[in-house]
C-alpha positions as CSV (number, residue, x, y, z in Angstrom):
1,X,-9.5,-5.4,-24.2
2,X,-13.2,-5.6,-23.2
3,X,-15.0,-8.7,-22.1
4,X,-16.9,-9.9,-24.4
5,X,-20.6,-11.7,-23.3
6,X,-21.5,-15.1,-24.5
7,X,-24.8,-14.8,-26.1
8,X,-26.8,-18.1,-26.8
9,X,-30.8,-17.7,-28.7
10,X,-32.8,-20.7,-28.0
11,X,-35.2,-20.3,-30.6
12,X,-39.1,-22.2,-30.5
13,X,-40.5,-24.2,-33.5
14,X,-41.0,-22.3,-36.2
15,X,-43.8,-23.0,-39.0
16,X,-43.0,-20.7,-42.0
17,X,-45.7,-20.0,-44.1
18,X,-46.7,-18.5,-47.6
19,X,-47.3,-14.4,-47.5
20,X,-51.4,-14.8,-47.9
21,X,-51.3,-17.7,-45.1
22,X,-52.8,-16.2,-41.8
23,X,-50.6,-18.5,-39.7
24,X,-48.4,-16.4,-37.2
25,X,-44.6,-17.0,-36.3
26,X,-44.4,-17.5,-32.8
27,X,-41.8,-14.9,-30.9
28,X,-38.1,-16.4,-30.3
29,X,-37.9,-17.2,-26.9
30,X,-34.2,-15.7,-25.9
31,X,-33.1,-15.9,-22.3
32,X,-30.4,-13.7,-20.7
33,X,-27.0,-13.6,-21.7
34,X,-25.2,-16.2,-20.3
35,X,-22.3,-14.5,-18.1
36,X,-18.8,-15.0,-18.4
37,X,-17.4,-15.0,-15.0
38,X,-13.2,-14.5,-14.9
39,X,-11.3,-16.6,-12.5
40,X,-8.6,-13.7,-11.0
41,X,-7.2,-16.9,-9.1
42,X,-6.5,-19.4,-12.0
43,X,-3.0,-18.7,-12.2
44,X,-2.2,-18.5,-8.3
45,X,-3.6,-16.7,-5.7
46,X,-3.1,-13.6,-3.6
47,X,-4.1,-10.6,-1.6
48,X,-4.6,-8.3,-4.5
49,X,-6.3,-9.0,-7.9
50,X,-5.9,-6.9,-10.7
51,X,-9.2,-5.5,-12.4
52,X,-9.1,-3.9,-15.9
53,X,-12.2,-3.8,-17.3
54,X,-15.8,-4.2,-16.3
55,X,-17.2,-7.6,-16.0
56,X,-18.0,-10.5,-13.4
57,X,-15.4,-11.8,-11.5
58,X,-14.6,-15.1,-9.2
59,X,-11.4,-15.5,-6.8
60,X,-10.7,-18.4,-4.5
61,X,-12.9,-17.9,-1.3
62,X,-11.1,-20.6,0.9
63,X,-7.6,-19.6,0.5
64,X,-5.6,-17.0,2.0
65,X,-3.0,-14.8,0.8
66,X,-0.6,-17.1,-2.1
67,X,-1.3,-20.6,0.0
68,X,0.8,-23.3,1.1
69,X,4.1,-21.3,-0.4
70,X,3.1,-18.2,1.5
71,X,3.4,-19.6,5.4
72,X,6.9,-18.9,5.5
73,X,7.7,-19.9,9.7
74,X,4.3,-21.7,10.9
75,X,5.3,-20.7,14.5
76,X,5.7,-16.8,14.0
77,X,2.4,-16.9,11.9
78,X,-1.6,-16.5,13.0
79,X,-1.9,-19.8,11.2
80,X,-0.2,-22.7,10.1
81,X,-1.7,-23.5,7.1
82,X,-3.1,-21.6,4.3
83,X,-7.3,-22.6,4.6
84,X,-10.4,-21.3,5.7
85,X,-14.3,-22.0,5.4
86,X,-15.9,-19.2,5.1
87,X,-20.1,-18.9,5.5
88,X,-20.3,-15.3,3.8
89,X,-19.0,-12.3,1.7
90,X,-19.1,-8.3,1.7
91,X,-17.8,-5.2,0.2
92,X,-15.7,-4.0,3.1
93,X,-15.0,-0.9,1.6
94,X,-14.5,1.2,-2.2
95,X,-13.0,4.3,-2.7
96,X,-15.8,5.4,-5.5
97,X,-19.7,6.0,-5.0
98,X,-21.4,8.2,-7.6
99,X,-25.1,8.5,-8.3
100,X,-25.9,5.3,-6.8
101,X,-23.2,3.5,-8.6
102,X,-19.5,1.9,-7.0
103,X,-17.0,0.0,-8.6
104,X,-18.2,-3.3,-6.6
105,X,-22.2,-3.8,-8.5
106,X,-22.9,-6.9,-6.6
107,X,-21.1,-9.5,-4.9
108,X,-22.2,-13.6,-3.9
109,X,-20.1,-16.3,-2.2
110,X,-20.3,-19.4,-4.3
111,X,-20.2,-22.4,-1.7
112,X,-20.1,-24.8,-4.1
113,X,-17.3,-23.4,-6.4
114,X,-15.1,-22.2,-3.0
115,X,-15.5,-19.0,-5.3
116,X,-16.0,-15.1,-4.5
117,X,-18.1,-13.4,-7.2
118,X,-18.1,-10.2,-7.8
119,X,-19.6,-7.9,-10.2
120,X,-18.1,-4.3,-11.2
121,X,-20.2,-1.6,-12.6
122,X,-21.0,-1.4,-16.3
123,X,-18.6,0.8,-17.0
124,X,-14.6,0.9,-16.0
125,X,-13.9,3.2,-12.8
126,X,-10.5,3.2,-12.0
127,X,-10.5,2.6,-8.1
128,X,-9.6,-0.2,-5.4
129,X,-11.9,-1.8,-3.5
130,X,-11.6,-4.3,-0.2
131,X,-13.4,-7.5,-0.3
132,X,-13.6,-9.9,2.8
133,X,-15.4,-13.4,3.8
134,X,-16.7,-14.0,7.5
135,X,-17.2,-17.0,9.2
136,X,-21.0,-17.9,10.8
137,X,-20.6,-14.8,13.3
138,X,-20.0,-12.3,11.0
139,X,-16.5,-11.8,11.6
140,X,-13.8,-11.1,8.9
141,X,-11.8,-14.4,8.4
142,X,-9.5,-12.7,5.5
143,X,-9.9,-9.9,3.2
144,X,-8.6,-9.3,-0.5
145,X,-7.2,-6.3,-2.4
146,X,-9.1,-5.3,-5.8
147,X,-7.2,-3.0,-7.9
148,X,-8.8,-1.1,-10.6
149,X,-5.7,0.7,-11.9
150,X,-6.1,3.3,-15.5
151,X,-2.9,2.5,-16.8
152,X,-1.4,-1.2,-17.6
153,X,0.6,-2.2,-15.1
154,X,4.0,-3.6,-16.0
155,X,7.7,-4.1,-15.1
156,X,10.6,-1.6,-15.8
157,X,14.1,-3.5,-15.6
158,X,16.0,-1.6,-12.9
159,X,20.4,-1.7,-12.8
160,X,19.8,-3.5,-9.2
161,X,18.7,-6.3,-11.1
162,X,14.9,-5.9,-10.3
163,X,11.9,-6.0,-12.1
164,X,9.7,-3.0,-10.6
165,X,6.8,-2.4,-10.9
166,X,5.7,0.9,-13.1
167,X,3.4,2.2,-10.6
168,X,3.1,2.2,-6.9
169,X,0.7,-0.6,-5.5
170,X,-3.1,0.3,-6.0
171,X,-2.3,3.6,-7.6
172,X,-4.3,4.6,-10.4
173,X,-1.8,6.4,-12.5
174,X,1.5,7.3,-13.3
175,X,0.8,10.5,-14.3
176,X,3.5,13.4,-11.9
177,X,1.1,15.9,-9.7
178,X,-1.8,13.4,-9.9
179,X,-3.3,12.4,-6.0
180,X,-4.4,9.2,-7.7
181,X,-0.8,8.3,-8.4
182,X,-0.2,7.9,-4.9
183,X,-1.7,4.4,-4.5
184,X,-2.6,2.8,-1.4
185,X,-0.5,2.6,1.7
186,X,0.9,0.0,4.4
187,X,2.1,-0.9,7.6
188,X,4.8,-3.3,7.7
189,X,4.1,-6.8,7.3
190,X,0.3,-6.1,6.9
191,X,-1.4,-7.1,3.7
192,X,-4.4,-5.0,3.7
193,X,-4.2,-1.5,2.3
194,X,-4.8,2.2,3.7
195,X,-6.0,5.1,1.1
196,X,-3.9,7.6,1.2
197,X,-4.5,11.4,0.8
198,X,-7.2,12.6,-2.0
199,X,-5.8,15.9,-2.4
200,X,-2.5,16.6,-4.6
201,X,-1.0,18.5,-1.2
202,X,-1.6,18.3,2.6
203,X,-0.7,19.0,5.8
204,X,0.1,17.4,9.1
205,X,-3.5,16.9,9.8
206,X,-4.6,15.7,5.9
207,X,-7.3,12.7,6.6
208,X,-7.0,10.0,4.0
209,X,-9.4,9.4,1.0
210,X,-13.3,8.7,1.8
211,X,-14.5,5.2,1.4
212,X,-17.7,3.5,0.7
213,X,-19.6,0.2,1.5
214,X,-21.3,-1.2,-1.6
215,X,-24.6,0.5,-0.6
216,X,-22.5,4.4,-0.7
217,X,-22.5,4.4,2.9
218,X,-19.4,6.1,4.3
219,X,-16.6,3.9,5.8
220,X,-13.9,5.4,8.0
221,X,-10.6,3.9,8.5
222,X,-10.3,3.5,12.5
223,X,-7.0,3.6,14.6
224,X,-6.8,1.3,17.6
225,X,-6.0,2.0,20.9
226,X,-3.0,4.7,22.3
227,X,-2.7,3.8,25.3
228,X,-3.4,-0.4,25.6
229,X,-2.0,-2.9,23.7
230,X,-4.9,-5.9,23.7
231,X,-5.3,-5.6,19.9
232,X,-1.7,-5.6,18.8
233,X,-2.1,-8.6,17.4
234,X,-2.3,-10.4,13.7
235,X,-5.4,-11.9,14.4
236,X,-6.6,-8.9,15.2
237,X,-5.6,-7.0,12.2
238,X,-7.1,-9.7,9.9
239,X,-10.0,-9.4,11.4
240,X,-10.2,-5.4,11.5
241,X,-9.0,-4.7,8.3
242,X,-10.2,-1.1,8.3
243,X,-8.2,-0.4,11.7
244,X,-4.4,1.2,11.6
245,X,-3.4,-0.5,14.6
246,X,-0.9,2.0,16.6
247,X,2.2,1.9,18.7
248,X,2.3,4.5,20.9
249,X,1.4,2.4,24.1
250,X,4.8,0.8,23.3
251,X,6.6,4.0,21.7
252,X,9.6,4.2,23.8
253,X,10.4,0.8,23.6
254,X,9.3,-0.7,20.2
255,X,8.1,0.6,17.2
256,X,6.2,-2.0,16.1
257,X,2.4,-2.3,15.9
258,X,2.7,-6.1,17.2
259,X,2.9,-6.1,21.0
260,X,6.7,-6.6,21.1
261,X,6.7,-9.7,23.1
262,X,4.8,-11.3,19.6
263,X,6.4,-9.0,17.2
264,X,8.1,-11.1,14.5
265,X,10.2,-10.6,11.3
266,X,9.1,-13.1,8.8
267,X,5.7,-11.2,7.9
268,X,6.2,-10.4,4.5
269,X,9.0,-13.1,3.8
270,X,12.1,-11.9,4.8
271,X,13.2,-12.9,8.6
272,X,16.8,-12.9,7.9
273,X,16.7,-10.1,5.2
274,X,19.2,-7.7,7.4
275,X,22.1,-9.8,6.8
276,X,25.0,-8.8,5.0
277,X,28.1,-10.3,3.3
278,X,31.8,-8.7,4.6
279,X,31.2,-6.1,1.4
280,X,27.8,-4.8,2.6
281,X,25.7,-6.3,0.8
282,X,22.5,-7.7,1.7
283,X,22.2,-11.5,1.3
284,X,18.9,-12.5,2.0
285,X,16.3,-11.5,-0.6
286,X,13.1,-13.2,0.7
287,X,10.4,-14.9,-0.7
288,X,6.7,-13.8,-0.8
289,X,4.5,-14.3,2.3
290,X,0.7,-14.8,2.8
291,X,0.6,-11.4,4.4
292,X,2.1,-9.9,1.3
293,X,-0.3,-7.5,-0.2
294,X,1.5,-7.7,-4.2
295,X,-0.8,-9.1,-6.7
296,X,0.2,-12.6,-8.1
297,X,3.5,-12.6,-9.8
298,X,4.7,-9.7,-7.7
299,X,6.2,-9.2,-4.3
300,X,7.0,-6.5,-1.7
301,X,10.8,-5.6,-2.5
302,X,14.1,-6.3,-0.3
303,X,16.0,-3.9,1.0
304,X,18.4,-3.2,-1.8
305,X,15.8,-2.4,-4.9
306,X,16.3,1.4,-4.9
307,X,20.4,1.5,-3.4
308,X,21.2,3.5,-6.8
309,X,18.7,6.2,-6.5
310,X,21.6,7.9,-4.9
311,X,25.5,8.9,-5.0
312,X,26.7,5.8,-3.0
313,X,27.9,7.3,0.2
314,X,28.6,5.9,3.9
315,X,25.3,7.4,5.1
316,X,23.1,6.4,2.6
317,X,21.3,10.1,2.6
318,X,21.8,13.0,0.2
319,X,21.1,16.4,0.7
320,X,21.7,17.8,-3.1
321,X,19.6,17.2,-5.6
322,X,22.6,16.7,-7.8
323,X,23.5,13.7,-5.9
324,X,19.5,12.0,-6.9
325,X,19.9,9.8,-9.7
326,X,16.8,11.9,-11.3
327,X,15.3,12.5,-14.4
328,X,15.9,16.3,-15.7
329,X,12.4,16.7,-16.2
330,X,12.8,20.3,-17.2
331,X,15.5,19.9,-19.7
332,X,17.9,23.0,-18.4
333,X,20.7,20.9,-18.1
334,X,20.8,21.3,-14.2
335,X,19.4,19.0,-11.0
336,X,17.1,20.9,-9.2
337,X,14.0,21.8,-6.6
338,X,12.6,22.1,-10.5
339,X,12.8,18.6,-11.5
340,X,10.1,17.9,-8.5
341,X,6.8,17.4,-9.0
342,X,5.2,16.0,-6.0
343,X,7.6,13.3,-6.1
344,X,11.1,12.3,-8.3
345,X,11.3,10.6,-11.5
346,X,14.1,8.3,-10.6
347,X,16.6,6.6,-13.4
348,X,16.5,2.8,-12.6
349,X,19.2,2.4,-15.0
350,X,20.3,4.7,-18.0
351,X,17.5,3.2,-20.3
352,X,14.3,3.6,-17.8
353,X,13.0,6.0,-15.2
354,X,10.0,5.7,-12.9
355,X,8.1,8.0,-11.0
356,X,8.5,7.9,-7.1
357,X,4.8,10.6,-5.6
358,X,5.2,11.4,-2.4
359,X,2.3,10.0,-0.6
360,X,2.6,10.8,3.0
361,X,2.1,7.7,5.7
362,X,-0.1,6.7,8.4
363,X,1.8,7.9,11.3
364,X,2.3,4.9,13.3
365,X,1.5,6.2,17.4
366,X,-1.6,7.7,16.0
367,X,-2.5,5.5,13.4
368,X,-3.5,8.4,11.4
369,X,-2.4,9.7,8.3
370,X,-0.7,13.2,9.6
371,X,2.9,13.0,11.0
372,X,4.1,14.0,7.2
373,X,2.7,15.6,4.4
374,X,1.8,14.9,1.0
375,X,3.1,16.3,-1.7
376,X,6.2,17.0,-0.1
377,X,7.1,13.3,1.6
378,X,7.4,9.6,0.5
379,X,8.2,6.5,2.1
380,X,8.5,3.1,0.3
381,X,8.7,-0.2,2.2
382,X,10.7,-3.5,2.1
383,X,10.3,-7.3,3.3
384,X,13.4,-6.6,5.0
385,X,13.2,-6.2,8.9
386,X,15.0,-4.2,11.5
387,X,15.5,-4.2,15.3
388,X,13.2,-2.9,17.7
389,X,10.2,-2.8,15.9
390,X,11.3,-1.0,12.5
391,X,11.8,-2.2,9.0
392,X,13.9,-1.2,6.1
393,X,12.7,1.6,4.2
394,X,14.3,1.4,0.8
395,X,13.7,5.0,-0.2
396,X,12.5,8.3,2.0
397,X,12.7,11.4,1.0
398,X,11.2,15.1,1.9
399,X,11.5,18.4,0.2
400,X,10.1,20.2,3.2
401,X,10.7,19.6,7.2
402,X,7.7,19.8,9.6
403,X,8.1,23.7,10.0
404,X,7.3,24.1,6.1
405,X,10.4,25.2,5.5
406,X,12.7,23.6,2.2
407,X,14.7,20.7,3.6
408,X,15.7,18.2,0.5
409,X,16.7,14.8,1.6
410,X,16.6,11.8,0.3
411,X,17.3,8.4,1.7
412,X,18.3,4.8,1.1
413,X,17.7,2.0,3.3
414,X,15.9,4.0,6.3
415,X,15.1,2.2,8.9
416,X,11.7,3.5,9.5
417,X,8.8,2.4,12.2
418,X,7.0,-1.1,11.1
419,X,3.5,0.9,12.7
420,X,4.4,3.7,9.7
421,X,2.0,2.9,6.6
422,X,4.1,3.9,4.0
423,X,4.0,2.9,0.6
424,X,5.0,-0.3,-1.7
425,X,6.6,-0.5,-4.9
426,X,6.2,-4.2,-6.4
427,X,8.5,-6.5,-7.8
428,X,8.3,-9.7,-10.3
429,X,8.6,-12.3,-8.5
C-alpha cells in the first residue's frame, strides 16, 4: 500500500461578492504538503529496516543494532552497552543510480528527535542501501541495513520447527535464475552486508555488484590487509563498513577475520550454540545479537534450520540429487541436474518449499568475492560457532568444482571459515 500525504489548505479571508461587483477573491494561500515521516524503529530496533514503498523515513540514530537485549557477553563485545551520540549522517553506499536518481533522495539527522531521516525517491526501486552516523570527526560510529525488497517478505513454516524467511536477506526476489534473488552477503558475526554478484553466472574472478554514494559516485567494497593483522578487529569493522576484512595473515592457524587472540563466539548470539545432547542434537538455539544483521522480528538462524534438506546420513553431505529433499520443478517424475536453476527449491516440509540461489561468497584470505562461483555455489550461515575460527554453515552446496567440471554436493551443517561472506536466511524470532 502507498503512503498516502497529509495535505492541509490554510485558506485567507474571503469576501464573496455579487457577479457585477468588481471586488476580487484573493488567491488561497496553500503551503506545502505537510510530510508524513514513518518511524522504521517504533516497534524495536535493528540493523536492517525494511522499505516498501517510497516515502520519508525516520529510524533511531542513538541506538545500535536491537539495544539493551542485543549485548549478549559485555566482555567479548566492542561495547557494553547499546548507545551512541552521533554529530552526523550519510549515505554510505546504494546499489542503484539512474539519471541522476538513487533509492536514498535525501537524508538529515534529526538531533532533537535522536532520529535518522531519510527520503527515497518518488518512485519504488527495489534495492538496498547502507546508511551510517559519525561522530564529530567524521568517523562511522554504526551503520544500518535498508532493504528495498519487490516481493513481500514473509515466513514459510519449515518441519524443523522454524519460521524462515521466504527470501534470502536483502534479496530483491524470489524469482529462480534472477541475480537479484541472491541478496546480500556476510561474514560471520558481522552485521553489515556485502553485494553479491550482478550477473546470473560468474567465475572465480566475478567482482560484486557496483555501488553508489547518494551523489552516483562509485563506491567500491575494499578488502583489508593480507598480510597484517592491525585491523582485525570489531571496532574496526564498524567503523569500515565497506571493508571485507581478510584472514589470510592468520590462514594456517585460524580462520577467522578477528585476530584470533580476540576472536569470540557470541557475535551473532550463539556462544554455546555447538553443544549437543547424547542424541545429536544441538541444544543451544541463541538469541539475537546487536551485530545481527536480520530486520526486527527476525534473526540469523542456528545450526539446525535446514538438517532436513537432506537424506539424514552420518556425514551430513549428499552426492545424488535423489537424496535433496527438492522440489521436481520439471515435473518428470525424477530428481535431477534438471530440477536446478541456479540454486534448489528445497521442501521445508511436505506443504512449502523455498528457493535456496546460489550466490557465491566473499572468499575470506582475499576478502574478495572469487574463490566460488555464482550460479553454481551457495553458502548459508548460522549464529552457531565452530573452533578455530569457523562457524556452522547450515547448508552448502555446488553443482560444479573449481575445474568447471559437474560435481553435485550438497551439505548440512558445514563448518565453513567465519572470514567467508556467505549468505543468510532469516528466521522469526
Amino acid at each position: 500500500m502507498r503512503k498516502i500525504l497529509n495535505y492541509t489548505l490554510f485558506f485567507a479571508s474571503i469576501t464573496f461578492a455579487a457577479c457585477d461587483d468588481d471586488k476580487t477573491i484573493p488567491n488561497p494561500v496553500i503551503p506545502e504538503p505537510e510530510i508524513i515521516i514513518t518511524d522504521l524503529s517504533k516497534n524495536g530496533t535493528s540493523n536492517c529496516y525494511i522499505v516498501t514503498d517510497p516515502g520519508t523515513y525516520s529510524f533511531s540514530a542513538n541506538i545500535i543494532g536491537n539495544g539493551d537485549t542485543g549485548i549478549i557477553d559485555v566482555v567479548e563485545f566492542h561495547t557494553n552497552e547499546p548507545y551512541i551520540l552521533p554529530a552526523s549522517v550519510k549515505v554510505v553506499w546504494q546499489d542503484y543510480y539512474e539519471n541522476g536518481a538513487g533509492l536514498i533522495d535525501s537524508i538529515a539527522l534529526d538531533k532533537a528527535k535522536d532520529k535518522v531521516v531519510f527520503k527515497t525517491s518518488e518512485t519504488f526501486i527495489p534495492g538496498n542501501a547502507l546508511i551510517a552516523v559519525c561522530d564529530d570527526n567524521g568517523n562511522i560510529l554504526w551503520s544500518w541495513h535498508i532493504w528495498l525488497p519487490a516481493v513481500e517478505i514473509t515466513s514459510v513454516k519449515s518441519a524443523t520447527g522454524y519460521e524462515i524467511m521466504n527470501i534470502n536477506l536483502g534479496a530483491l526476489t524470489d524469482e529462480p535464475a534472477n541475480p537479484e534473488s541472491y541478496g546480500m552477503l556476510y561474514q560471520w558475526g558481522r552485521k553489515d552486508p556485502f553485494p553479491a554478484s550482478a550477473t546470473l553466472t560468474g567465475t572465480t574472478t566475478t567482482v560484486s555488484a557496483p555501488l553508489y554514494d547518494i551523489h552516483g559516485n562509485a563506491v567500491t567494497i575494499q578488502n583489508s590487509s593480507w598480510t597484517d593483522l592491525t585491523n582485525n578487529n570489531i571496532a574496526y569493522s564498524i567503523r569500515n563498513p565497506e571493508v571485507c576484512i581478510s584472514n589470510m595473515a592468520q590462514y594456517s592457524t585460524s580462520r577467522d577475520w578477528l585476530k584470533a587472540s580476540i576472536s569470540t563466539d557470541a557475535l551473532w548470539g550463539n556462544p554455546d550454540g555447538n553443544q549437543k545432547d547424547t542424541d545429536g542434537n544441538y541444544i543451544n538455539k541463541g538469541t539475537k545479537s546487536c551485530y545481527d544483521p536480520c530486520p526486527v522480528g527476525w534473526r540469523v538462524p542456528p545450526a539446525d534450520v535446514f538438517k532436513n534438506f537432506i537424506t539424514p546420513n552420518p556425514l551430513n553431505m549428499a552426492f545424488a540429487v535423489s537424496d535433496f529433499n527438492i522440489v521436481d520443478i520439471d515435473n518428470n517424475g525424477i530428481l535431477d541436474i534438471n530440477d536446478y536453476n541456479y540454486g534448489w527449491v528445497f521442501k521445508l516440509d511436505e506443504n512449502a518449499s523455498s528457493y535456496f540461489p546460489a550466490a557465491a561468497r566473499f572468499d575470506g584470505q582475499y576478502a574478495m568475492l572469487m574463490g566460488s562461483v555464482s550460479g553454481v555455489w551457495g553458502s548459508y550461515w548460522s549464529n552457531t560457532p565452530y573452533g578455530s575460527g569457523t562457524g556452522i554453515a547450515p547448508l552448502s552446496f555446488q553443482t560444479k568444482n573449481y575445474t568447471g567440471t559437474q560435481g553435485i554436493a550438497t551439505m548440512i551443517l558445514f563448518n565453513g571459515s567465519r572470514a567467508d561472506a556467505y549468505s543468510v536466511r532469516c528466521i522469526k524470532e
